[in-house]
C-alpha positions as CSV (number, residue, x, y, z in Angstrom):
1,X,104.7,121.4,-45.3
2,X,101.8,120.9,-47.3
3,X,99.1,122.5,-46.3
4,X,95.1,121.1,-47.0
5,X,91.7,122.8,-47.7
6,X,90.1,124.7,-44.6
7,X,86.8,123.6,-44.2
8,X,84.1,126.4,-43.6
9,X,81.0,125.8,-41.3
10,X,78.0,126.5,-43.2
11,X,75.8,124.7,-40.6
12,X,73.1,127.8,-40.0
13,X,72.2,126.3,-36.6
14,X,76.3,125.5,-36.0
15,X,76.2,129.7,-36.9
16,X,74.0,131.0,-33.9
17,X,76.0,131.0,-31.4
18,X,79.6,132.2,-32.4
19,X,81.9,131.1,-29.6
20,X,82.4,127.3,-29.0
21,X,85.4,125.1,-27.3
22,X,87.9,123.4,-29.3
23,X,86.3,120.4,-29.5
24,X,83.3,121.7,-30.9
25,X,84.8,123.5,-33.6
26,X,86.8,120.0,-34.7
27,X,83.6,118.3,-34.5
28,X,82.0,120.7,-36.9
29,X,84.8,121.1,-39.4
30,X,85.1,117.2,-39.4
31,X,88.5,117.0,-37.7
32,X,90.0,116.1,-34.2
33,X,90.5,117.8,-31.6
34,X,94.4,117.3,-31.4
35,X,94.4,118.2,-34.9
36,X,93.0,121.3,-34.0
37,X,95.0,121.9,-31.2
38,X,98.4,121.3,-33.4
39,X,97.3,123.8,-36.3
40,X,96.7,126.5,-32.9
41,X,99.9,125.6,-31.5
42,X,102.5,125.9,-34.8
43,X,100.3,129.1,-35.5
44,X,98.8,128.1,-39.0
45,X,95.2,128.8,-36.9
46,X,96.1,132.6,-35.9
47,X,95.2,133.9,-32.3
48,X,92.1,135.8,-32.7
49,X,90.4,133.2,-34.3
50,X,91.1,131.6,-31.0
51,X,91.0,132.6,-27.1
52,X,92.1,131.0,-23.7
53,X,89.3,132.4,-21.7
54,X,89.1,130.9,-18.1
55,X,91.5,128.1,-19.2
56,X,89.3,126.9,-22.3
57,X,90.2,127.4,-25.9
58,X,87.3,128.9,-27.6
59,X,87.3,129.4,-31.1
60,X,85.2,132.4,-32.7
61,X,83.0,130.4,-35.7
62,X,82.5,134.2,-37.7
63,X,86.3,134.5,-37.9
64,X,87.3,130.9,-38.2
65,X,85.1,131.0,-41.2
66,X,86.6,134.4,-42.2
67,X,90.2,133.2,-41.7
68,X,89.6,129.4,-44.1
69,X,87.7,131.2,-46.5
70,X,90.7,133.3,-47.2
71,X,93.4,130.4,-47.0
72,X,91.1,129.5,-50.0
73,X,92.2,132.4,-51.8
74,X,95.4,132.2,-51.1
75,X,95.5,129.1,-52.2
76,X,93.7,129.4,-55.5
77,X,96.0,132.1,-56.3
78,X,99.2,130.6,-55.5
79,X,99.1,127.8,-58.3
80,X,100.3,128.7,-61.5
81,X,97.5,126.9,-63.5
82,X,94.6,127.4,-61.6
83,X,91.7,129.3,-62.9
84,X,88.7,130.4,-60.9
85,X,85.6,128.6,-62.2
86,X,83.3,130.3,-65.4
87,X,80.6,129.9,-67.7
88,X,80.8,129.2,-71.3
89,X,77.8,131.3,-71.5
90,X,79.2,134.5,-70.4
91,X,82.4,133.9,-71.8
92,X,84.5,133.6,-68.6
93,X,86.1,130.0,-68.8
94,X,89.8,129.5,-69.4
95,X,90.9,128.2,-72.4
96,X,94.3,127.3,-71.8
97,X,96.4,124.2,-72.8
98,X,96.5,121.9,-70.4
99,X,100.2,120.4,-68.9
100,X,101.1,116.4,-69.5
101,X,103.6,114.5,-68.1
102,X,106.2,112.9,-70.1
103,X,105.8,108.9,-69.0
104,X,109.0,107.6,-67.9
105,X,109.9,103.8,-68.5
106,X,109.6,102.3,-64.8
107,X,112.9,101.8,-63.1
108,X,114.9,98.9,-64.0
109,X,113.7,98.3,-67.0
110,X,116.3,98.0,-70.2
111,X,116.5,101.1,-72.6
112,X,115.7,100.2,-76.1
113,X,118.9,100.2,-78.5
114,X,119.6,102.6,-80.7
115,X,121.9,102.1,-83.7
116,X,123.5,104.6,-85.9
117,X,124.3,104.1,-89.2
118,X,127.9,105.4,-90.3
């Protein structure tokens, strides 16, 4: 399952108060509301980011932001190639070769011949 980029609210009038319903949240983060509501339900959002208080989701914006700020981590730390970002200045940028795929003719198409001399 491929999993995408959490998006943190950095909205400082979104930030006062920190409880709001599920549709809210989605409007904030720039999703829907059933999106939302899936990522709750197969537990990739975990429960204590969210609450069923009086029969309403509510979604906790300090740990939501908490919780997608460290699925950025995780992510950034589980590919192989990927560097954090530096400065040439202080000496902190990655200087390692970078990977490139071997083109492949397209499907279908006819090999070239090769001929050996004996």
């Amino acid at each position: 399952m491929a999993t995408r980029k959490q998006t943190v609210i950095d909205d400082p009038a979104a930030l006062v108060v920190d409880k709001v319903l599920e549709k809210r949240l989605a409007e904030l983060i720039g999703t829907t509301p059933k999106a939302l509501e899936h990522k709750r339900l197969s537990g990739i959002i975990p429960y204590g980011v969210w609450l069923k208080e009086g029969g309403r989701i509510m979604y906790s914006l300090e740990r939501y932001n908490a919780w997608a700020e460290n699925q950025w981590i995780i992510q950034m730390e589980s590919r192989p190639g990927a560097t954090a970002s530096g400065s040439v200045l202080l000496g902190t940028v990655s200087v390692e070769a970078s990977q490139r795929r071997i083109s492949r003719p397209p499907r279908g198409s006819q090999r070239q011949v090769v001929s050996a001399l004996v």
